[in-house]
C-alpha positions in Angstrom: 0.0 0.0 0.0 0.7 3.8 -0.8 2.5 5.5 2.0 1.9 9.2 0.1 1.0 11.6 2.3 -2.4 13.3 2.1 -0.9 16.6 3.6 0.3 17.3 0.1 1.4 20.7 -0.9 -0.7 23.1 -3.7 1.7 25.3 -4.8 3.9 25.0 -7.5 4.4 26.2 -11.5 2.5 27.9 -13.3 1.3 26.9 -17.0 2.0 30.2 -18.0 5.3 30.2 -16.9 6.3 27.9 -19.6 7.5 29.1 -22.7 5.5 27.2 -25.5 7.8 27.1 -28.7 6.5 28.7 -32.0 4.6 25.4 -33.7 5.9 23.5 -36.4 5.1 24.4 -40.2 5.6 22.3 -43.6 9.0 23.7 -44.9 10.5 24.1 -41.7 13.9 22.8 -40.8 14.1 20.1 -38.3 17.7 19.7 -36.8 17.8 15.9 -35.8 20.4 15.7 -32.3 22.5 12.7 -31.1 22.7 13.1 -27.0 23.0 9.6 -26.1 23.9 6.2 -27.8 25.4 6.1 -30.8 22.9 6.2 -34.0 22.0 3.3 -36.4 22.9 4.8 -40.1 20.0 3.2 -42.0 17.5 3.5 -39.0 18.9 7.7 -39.2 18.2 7.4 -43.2 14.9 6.0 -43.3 13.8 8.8 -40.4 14.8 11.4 -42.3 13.3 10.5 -45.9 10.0 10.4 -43.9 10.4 14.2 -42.7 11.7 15.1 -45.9 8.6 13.2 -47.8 5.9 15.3 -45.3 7.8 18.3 -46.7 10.2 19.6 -44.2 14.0 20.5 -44.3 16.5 18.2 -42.4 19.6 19.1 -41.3 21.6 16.7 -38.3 23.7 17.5 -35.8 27.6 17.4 -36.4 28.6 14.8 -34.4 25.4 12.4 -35.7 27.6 9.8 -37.1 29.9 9.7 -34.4 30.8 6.8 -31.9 32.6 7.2 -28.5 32.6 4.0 -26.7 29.1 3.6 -25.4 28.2 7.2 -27.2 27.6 9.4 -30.4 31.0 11.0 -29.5 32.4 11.9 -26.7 30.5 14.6 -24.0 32.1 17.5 -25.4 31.2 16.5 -28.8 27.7 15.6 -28.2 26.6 18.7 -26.2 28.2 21.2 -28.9 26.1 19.1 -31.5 23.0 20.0 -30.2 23.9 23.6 -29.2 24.9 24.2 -33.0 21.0 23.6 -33.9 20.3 25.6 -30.6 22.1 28.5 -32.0 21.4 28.0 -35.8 18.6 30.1 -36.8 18.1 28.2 -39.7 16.5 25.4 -37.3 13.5 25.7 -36.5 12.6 22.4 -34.2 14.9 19.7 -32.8 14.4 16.4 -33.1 16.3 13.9 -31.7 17.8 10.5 -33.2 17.5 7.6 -30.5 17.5 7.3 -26.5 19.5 5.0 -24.7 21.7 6.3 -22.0 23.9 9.3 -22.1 22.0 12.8 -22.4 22.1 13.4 -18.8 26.1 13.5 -18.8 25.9 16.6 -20.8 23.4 19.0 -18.6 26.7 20.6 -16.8 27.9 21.4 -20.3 24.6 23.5 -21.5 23.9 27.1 -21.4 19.7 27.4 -20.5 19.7 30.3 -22.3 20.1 29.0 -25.3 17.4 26.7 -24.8 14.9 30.1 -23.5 16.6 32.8 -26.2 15.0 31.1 -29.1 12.5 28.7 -28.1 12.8 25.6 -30.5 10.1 22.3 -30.3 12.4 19.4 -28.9 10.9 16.1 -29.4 12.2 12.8 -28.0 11.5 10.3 -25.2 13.5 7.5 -22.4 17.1 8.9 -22.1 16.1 12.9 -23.0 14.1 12.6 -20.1 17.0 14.5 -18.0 17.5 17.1 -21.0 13.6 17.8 -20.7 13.8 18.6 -17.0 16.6 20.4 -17.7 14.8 22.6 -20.0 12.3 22.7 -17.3 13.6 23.5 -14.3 16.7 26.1 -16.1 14.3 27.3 -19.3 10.5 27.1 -18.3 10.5 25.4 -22.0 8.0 23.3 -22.8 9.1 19.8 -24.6 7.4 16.7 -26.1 8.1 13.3 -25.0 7.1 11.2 -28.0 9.3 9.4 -30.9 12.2 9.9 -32.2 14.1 9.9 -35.4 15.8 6.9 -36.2 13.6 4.4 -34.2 9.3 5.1 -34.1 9.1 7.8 -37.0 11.9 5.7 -39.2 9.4 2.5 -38.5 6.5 4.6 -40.4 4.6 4.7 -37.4 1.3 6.0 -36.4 1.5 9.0 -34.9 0.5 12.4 -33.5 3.5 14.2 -33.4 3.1 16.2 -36.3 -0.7 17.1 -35.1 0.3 18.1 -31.7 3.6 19.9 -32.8 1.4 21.8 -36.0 -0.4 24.1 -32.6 -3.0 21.7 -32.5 -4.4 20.5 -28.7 -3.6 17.1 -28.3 -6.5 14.8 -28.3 -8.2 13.5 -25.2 -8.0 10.1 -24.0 -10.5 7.9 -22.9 -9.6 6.0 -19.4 -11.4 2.5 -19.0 -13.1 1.8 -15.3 -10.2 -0.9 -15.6 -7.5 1.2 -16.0 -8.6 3.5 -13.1 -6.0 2.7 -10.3 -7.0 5.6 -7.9 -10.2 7.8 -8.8 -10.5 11.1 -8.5 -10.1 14.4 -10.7 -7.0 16.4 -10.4 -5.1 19.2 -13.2 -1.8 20.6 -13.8 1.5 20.4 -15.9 2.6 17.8 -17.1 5.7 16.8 -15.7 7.6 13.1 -15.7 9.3 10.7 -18.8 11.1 7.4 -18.1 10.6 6.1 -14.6 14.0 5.1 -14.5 15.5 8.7 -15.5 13.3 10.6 -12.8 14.6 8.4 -10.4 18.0 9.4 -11.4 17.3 12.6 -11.2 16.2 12.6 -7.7 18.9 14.8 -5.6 20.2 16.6 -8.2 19.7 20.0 -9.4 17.2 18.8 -12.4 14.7 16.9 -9.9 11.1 16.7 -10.8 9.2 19.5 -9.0 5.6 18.1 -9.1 4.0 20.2 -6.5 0.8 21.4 -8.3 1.2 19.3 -11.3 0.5 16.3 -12.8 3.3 13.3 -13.1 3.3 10.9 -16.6 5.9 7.9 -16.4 7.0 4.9 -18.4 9.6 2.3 -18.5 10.4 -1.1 -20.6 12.2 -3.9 -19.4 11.5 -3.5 -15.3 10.4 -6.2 -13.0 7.9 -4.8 -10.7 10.0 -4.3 -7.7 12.5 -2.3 -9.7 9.6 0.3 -10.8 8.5 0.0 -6.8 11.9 1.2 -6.0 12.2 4.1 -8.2 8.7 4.9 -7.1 9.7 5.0 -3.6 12.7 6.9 -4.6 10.6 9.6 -5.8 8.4 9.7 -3.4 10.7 9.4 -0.3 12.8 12.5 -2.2 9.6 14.7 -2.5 8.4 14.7 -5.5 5.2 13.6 -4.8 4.7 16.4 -2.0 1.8 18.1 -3.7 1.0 16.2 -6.7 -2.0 16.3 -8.3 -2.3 13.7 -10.3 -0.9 10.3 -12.0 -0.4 8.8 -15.2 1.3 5.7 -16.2 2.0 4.9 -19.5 3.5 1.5 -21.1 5.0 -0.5 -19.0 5.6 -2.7 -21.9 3.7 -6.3 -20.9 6.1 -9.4 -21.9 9.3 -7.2 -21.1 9.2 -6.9 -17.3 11.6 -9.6 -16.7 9.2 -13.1 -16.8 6.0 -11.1 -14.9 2.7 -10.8 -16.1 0.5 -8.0 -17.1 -1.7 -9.0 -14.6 0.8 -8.9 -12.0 2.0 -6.2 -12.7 -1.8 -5.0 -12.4 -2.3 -6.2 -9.1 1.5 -4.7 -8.4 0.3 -1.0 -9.5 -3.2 -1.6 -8.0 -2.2 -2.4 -4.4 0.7 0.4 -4.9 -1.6 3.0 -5.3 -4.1 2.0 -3.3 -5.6 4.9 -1.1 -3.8 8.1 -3.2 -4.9 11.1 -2.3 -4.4 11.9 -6.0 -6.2 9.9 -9.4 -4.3 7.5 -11.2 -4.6 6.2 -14.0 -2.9 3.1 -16.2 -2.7 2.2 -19.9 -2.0 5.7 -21.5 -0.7 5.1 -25.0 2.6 6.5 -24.4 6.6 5.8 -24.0 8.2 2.1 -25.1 5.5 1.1 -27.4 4.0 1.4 -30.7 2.2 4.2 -32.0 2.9 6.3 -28.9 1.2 9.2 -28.1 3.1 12.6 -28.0 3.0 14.3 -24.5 3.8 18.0 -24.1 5.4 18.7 -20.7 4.9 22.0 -18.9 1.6 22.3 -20.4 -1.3 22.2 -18.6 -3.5 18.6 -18.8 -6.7 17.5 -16.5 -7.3 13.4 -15.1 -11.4 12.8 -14.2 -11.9 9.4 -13.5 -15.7 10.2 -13.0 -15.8 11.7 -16.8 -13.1 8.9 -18.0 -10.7 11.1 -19.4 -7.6 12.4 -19.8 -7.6 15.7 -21.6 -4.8 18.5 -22.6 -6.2 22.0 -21.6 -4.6 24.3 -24.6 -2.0 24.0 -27.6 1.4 23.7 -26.4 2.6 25.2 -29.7 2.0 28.2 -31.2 
């Protein structure tokens, strides 16, 4: 059972005091970034003729093609790639090519006013979890944790990025009574990523701050009393002082080391039994297919009673 405190503190961002980047436009120039593990060639080629076939400019970081031991190039190398499409006024959005591990090496090396001085759509998910709190906590920028270049969009995908990043809301989700793990209504920012990279985040300067808001995570690949650890991680750190709401996303069933969806049901179930916050299961989003593209720092509201998630405003404009 739960042991979140119901004495949970209100205050916290503001969805205005996010910057929302200027939204993305056929003929723009997307600037594809290399943060973390090094980048599969074909996988990178096939990702960009799709961009380039819906009619947009592609230009890729310098150090794309690069390998450094477990990376696309060393630190150095890697953070000065993605600050070239930072400062490039040519670039108009940044996408980025693959997760992995790696991104949140770099943070020490970034200037957040680079990120806040020409606000650029980022879009990525599992390892750019740390950038994106970066952006948050240093640039109030708002980011999108969805696909990314060489691996969902290169696959030809499903997908909403291109809706959600064209200034469009994104679309509500219905929530099943099954997939209702705590009920209630709560609204705020979105805040969260990969399970695993908010935990790691925990004690350092880029920690989640979900007072007022509402946390999304993710993972692939966990057994269930990893995930309970990193949850009890966060929450033992504070960042569940003040939430308002939860909402878990794929947890990727037949990849959590041997265990069953369903126990990993009854695992999330008796977890968050007694919240003081909803939350909610099965959102179509992180280590799947077709996943769903989720803009943090913008404002979204969870009623269990009405069954649905739902994004309050564009979060490009």
């Amino acid at each position: 059972m739960t042991t979140i405190a119901a004495g949970a503190r209100q205050s916290g961002m503001e969805p205005a005091t996010f910057i929302r980047p200027p939204r993305l436009k056929r003929g723009d120039t997307i600037g594809i970034a290399a943060l973390s593990r090094p980048v599969h060639a074909g996988k990178l080629a096939a990702g960009t003729a799709i961009l380039e076939s819906r009619g947009y400019r592609v230009v890729c970081a310098p150090n794309i093609g690069s390998r450094t031991q477990l990376f696309a190039g060393t630190d150095a190398e890697r953070a000065e790639g993605y600050r070239a499409l930072l400062r490039d006024p040519q670039v108009d959005a940044i996408f980025f090519a693959t997760g992995g591990y790696g991104a949140g090496r770099l943070l020490s090396l970034l200037d957040p006013r680079e990120l806040a001085g020409r606000p650029k759509i980022h879009l990525g998910g599992s390892d750019l979890t740390a950038l994106f709190a970066y952006a948050a906590t240093h640039a109030r920028l708002t980011t999108f944790y969805g696909p990314m270049a060489a691996m969902a969009i290169a696959r030809g995908e499903t997908l909403d990025w291109e809706h959600v990043l064209s200034g469009a809301t994104p679309d509500p989700h219905r929530v099943s009574e099954t997939d209702v793990v705590a009920p209630g209504a709560g609204q705020g920012i979105l805040v969260g990523g990969c399970l695993s990279l908010l935990a790691s985040l925990a004690g350092t300067p880029e920690q989640v701050d979900a007072r007022g808001a509402v946390l999304f995570w993710e993972d692939v690949g966990e057994k269930a009393y990893r995930l309970d650890r990193m949850l009890t991680q966060l929450e033992r750190s504070g960042t569940f002082d003040g939430l308002q709401a939860m909402i878990i996303g794929s947890i990727t069933p037949g990849e959590v080391g041997g265990e069953s969806p369903e126990f990993v049901a009854e695992w999330l179930f008796d977890r968050f039994r007694g919240a003081p916050f909803p939350v909610v299961r099965g959102y179509p989003a992180g280590h799947m297919v077709d996943s769903r593209t989720l803009p943090l720092g913008q404002p979204v509201r969870v009623d269990t009673a009405r069954g649905v998630v739902e994004f309050l405003q564009p979060a490009a404009v």
